[in-house]
C-alpha positions as CSV (number, residue, x, y, z in Angstrom):
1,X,0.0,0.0,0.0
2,X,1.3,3.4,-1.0
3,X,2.0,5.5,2.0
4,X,1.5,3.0,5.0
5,X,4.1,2.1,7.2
6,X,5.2,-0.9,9.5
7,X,5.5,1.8,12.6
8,X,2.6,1.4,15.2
9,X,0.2,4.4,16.3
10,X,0.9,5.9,19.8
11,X,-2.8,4.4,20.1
12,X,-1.3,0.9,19.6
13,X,1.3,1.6,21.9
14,X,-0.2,3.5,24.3
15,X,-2.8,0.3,24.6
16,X,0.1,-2.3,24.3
17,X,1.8,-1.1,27.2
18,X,-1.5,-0.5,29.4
19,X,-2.2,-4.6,29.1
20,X,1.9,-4.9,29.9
21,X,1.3,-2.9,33.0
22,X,-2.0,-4.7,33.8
23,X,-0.5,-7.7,33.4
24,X,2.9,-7.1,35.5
25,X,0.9,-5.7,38.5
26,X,-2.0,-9.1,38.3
27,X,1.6,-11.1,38.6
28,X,2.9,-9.6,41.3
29,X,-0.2,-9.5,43.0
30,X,0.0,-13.2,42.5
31,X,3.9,-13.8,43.8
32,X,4.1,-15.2,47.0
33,X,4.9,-13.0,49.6
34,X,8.1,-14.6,51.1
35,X,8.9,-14.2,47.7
36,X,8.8,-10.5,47.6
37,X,10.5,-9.4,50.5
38,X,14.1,-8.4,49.9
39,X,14.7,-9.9,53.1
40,X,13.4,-13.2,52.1
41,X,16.1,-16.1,52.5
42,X,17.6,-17.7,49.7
43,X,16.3,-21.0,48.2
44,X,19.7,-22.8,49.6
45,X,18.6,-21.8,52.8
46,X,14.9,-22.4,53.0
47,X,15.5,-26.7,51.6
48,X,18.6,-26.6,54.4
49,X,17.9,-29.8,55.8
50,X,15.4,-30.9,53.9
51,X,16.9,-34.7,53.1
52,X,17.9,-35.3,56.9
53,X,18.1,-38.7,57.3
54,X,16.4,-39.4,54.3
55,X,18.3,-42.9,53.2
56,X,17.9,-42.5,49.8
57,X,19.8,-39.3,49.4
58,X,22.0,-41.0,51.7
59,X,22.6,-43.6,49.0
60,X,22.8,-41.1,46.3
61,X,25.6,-39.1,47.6
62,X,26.8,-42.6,48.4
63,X,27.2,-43.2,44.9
64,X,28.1,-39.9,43.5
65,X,31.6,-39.9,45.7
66,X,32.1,-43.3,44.5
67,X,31.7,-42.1,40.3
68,X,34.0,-39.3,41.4
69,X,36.9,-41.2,43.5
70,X,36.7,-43.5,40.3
71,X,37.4,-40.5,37.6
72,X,39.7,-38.8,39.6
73,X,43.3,-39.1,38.2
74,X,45.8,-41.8,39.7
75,X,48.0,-39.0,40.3
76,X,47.0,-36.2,40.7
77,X,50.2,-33.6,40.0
78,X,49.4,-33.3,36.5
């Protein structure tokens, strides 16, 4: 079409970022609370101790030192 361009209206615009604002504030609205408090503890800190005495991480860990201690290098210095 003669004339018409690819560039949006301020209309367009103005409206996309209306539904973007809408849409951030209905998600954060929707965020857990811990979750938006700077002071919230990090996720390393709130699963601390979560496989206590749970054998089969036990296990796990069992086997992961064993896969390790059998690629590690005979020696070592190299």
């Amino acid at each position: 079409m003669p004339g018409s361009t690819d560039v949006a209206s301020n209309d367009d615009l103005e409206n996309r970022v209306r539904r973007l604002e809408m849409t951030v504030q209905s998600l954060l609205q929707t965020q857990p609370r811990n979750q938006q408090t700077a002071d919230a503890l990090p996720w390393w800190e709130r699963i601390a101790g979560t496989f206590h005495g749970d054998e089969e991480y036990r296990q796990a860990m069992s086997i992961a030192a064993s896969i390790r201690r059998d690629q590690k290098p005979e020696d070592e210095s190299l």
